[in-house]
C-alpha positions in Angstrom: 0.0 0.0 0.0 1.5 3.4 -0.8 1.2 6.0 2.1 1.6 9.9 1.8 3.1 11.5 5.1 1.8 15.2 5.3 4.4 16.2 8.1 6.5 18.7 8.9 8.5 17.3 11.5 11.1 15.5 10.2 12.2 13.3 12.5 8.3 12.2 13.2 8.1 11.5 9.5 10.9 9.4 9.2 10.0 7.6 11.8 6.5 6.9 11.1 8.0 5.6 7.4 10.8 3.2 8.8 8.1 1.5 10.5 5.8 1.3 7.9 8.4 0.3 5.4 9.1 -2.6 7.6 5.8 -3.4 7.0 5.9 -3.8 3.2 4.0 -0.5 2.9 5.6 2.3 0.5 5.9 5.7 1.9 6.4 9.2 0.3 6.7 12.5 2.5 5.0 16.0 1.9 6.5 18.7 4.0 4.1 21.4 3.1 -0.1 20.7 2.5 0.9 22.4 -0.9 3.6 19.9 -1.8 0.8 17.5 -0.9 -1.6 18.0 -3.7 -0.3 15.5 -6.1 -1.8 13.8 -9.3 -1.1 10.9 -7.7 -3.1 7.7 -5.9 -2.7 6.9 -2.8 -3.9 4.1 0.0 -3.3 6.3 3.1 -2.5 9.4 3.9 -1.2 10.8 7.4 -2.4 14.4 7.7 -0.5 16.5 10.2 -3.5 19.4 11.3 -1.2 21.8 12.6 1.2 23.1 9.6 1.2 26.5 10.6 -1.1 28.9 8.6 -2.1 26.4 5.9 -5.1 25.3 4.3 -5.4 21.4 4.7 -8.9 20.8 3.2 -7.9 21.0 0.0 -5.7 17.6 0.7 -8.7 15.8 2.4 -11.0 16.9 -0.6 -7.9 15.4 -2.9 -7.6 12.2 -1.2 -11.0 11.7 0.5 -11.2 8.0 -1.6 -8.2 6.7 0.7 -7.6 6.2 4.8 -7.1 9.6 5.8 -6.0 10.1 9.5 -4.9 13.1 10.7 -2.2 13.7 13.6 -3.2 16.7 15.8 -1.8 18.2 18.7 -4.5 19.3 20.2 -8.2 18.4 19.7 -11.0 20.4 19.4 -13.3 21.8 15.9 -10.6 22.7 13.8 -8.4 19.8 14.0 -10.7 16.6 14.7 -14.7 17.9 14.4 -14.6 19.6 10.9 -12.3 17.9 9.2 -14.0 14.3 9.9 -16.9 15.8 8.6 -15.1 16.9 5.4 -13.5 13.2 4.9 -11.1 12.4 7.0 -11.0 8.7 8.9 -10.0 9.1 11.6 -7.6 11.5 14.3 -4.5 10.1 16.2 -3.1 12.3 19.4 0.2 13.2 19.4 2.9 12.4 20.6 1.6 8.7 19.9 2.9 4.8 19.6 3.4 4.0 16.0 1.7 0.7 16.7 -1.2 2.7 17.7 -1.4 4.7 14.3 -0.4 1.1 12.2 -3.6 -0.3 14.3 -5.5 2.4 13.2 -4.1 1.5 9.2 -5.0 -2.0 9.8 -8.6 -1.1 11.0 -9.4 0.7 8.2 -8.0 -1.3 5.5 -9.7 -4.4 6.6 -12.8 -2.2 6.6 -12.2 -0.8 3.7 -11.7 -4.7 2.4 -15.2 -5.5 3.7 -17.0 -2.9 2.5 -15.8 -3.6 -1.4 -16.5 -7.4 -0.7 -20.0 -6.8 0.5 -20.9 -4.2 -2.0 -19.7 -6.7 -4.8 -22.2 -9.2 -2.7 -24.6 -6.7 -2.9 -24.6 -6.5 -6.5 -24.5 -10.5 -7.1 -27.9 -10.5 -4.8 -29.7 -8.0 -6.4 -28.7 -9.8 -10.1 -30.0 -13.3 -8.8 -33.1 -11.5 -8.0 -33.5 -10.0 -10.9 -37.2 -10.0 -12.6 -38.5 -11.6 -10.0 -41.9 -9.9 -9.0 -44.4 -10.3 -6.4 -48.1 -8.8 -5.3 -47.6 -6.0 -2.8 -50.1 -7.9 -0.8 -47.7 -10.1 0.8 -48.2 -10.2 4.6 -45.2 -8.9 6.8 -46.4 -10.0 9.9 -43.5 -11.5 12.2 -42.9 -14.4 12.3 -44.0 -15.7 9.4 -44.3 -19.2 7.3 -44.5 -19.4 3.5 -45.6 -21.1 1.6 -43.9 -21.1 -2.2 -44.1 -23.1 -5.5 -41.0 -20.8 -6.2 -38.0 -20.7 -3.2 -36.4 -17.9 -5.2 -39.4 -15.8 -4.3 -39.6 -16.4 -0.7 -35.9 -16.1 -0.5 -36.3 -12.1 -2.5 -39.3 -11.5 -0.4 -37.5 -12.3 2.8 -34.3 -10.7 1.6 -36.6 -7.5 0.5 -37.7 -7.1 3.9 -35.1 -7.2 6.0 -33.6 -4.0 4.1 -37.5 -2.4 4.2 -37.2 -3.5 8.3 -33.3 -1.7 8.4 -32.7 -5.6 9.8 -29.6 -7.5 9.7 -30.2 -10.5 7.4 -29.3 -13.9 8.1 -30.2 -17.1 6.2 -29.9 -20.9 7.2 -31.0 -24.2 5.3 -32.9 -26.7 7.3 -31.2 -29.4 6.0 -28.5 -28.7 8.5 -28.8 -29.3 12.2 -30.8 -26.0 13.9 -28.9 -24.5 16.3 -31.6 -24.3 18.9 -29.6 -22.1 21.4 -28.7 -19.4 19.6 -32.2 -19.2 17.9 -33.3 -18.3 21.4 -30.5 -15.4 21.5 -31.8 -14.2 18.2 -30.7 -10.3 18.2 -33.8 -8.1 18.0 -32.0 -6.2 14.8 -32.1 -9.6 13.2 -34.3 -11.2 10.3 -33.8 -14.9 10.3 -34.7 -16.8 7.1 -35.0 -20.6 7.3 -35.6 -22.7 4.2 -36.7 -26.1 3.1 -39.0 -26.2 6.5 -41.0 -29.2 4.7 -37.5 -31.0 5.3 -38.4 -31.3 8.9 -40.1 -33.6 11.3 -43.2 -33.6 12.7 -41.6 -33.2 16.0 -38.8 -30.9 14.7 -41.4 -28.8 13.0 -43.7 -28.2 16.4 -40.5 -27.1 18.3 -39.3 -24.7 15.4 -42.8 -23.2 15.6 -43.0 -22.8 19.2 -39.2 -21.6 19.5 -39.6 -18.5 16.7 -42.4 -17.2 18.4 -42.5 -13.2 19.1 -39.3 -13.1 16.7 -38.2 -11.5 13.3 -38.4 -14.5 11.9 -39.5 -16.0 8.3 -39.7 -19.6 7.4 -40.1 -21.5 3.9 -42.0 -24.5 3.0 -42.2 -25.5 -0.2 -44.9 -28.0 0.5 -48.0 -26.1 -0.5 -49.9 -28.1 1.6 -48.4 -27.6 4.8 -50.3 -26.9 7.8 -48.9 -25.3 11.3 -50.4 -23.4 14.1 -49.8 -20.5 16.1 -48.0 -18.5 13.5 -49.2 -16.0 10.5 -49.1 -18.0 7.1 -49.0 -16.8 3.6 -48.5 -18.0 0.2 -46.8 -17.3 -3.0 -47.1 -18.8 -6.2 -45.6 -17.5 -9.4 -46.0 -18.9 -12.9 -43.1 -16.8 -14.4 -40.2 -18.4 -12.6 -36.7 -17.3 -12.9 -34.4 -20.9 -13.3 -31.4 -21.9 -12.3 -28.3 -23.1 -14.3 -28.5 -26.3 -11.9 -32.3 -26.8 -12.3 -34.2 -29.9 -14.2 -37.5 -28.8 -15.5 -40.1 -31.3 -16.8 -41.1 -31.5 -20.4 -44.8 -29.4 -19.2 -42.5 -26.9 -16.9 -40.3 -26.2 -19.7 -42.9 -25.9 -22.2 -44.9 -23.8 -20.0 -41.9 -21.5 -19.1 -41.6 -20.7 -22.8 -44.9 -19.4 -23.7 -44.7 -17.1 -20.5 -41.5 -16.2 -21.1 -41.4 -15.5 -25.0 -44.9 -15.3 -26.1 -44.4 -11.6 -27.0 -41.6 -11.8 -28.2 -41.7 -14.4 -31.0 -45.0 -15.1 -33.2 -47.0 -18.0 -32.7 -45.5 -20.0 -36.0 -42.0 -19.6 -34.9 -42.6 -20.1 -30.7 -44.3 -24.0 -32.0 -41.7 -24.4 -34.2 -39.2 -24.3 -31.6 -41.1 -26.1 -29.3 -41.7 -28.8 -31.9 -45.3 -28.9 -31.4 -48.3 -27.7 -34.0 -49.9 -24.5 -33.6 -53.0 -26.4 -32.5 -51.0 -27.9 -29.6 -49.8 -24.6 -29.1 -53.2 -23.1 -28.7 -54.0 -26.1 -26.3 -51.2 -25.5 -24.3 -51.8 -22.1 -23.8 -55.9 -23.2 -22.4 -54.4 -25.8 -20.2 -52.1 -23.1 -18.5 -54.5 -20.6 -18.1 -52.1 -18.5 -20.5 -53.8 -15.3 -21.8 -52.5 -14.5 -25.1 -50.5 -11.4 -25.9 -49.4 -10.0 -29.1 -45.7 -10.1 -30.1 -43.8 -7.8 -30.1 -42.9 -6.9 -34.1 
């Protein structure tokens, strides 16, 4: 990682670089804030606040992408308040350890690290979720059990929630072993998603129930005939389902997956011809699904 040393003490400077360079971290100094303002990137950069009548905002404005932390000698506004505010990272009291400020590094670059990873995560979600729809109906009620012909929408609706709720998100398969104890620690910021409940015992599926009661909570059965008691239920059932590379549909899945998904997009001669059936069949089809037909699209 390359650092920038804004620092007009010399000897403080070099020391804070021998360190660092020990470290496998490249360091360049700046004597003056003016000196500072490079074209240049860099990782971090260690902001001394009390170069004598000089403008440093200009520097945190330059670098405000990067760990900024500033060294003051005092703290009050002017060195810590306004200058957070305007971008910096964080403030360091001088005369420090350096294994104080290289903590402080270390802190930020990991959290620097997770942010990128979870924003990246972020983006992967909302792309597997992608087209999936539901009614606005959908009861929000905690703790809740659906019901689903499609897990992808019970996973986006529970997903979709959480953020609507401002809840931490967690999600467990049922096809592990539960941990009972620390679903009875369940943090009150928390939505818990548990899937494949129709995996589960009789038994298993009583004590569940009973144990996720008065919590944020959401459960998924994909039996649509399940039946519990003494928790809200609701359904959802989708005809336009999103696949997955993994996924084996049936001859009647596929075919009806097709006609909702490229009906009006294709004309009926060329949608039966690459479905190898007749028109007729097509039209059958189409009755059998309860499909309404739409025009294509030209």
């Amino acid at each position: 990682m390359r650092v920038l040393i804004v620092e007009n003490e010399l000897y403080l400077a070099q020391s804070i670089a021998a360190k660092l360079i020990d470290l496998g971290y490249t360091c360049e100094f700046a004597s003056t804030l003016k000196e500072a303002e490079r074209n240049e990137t860099f990782d971090v950069v260690l902001l001394s606040t009390n170069i004598s009548d000089q403008n440093f905002y200009p520097v945190i404005e330059m670098y405000k992408y990067a760990i900024i932390i500033l060294m003051v000698s005092y703290i009050n506004n002017d060195t810590v308040s306004k200058p957070l505010q305007a971008g910096a990272s964080d403030y360091i009291l001088k005369p420090f350890m350096i294994e104080e400020l290289i903590r402080k590094i270390e802190h930020f670059k990991n959290h620097h690290r997770l942010k990128e990873a979870n924003r990246i995560l972020a983006d992967y979600i909302d792309y597997t979720f992608a087209g999936i729809k539901l009614d606005d109906g959908i009861s929000t009620e905690l703790p809740l059990l659906i019901k689903t012909n499609h897990a992808k929408s019970a996973d986006y609706f529970a997903y979709s929630l959480a953020k609507k709720k401002n809840l931490s998100f967690e999600f467990i398969h049922l096809n592990r072993e539960l941990d009972w104890e620390g679903l009875a620690r369940l943090p009150k910021g928390t939505l818990l998603y548990l899937s494949d409940f129709q995996q589960l015992k009789k038994a298993d599926k009583a004590k569940l129930i009973e144990s996720v009661k008065g919590k944020n909570v959401i459960i998924c059965s994909t039996d649509m005939a399940e039946e519990v008691e003494g928790i809200a239920t609701t359904e959802i059932k989708t005809d336009h389902k999103s696949y997955d590379d993994g996924d084996i549909l049936s001859i009647e899945e596929y075919v009806k997956h097709v006609l909702i998904s490229h009906q009006q997009k294709l004309p009926d001669t060329e949608l039966s011809k690459k479905l190898g059936i007749s028109r007729k069949s097509l039209w059958e089809k189409r009755k059998k699904y309860g499909i309404v037909k739409k025009n294509a699209k030209k």
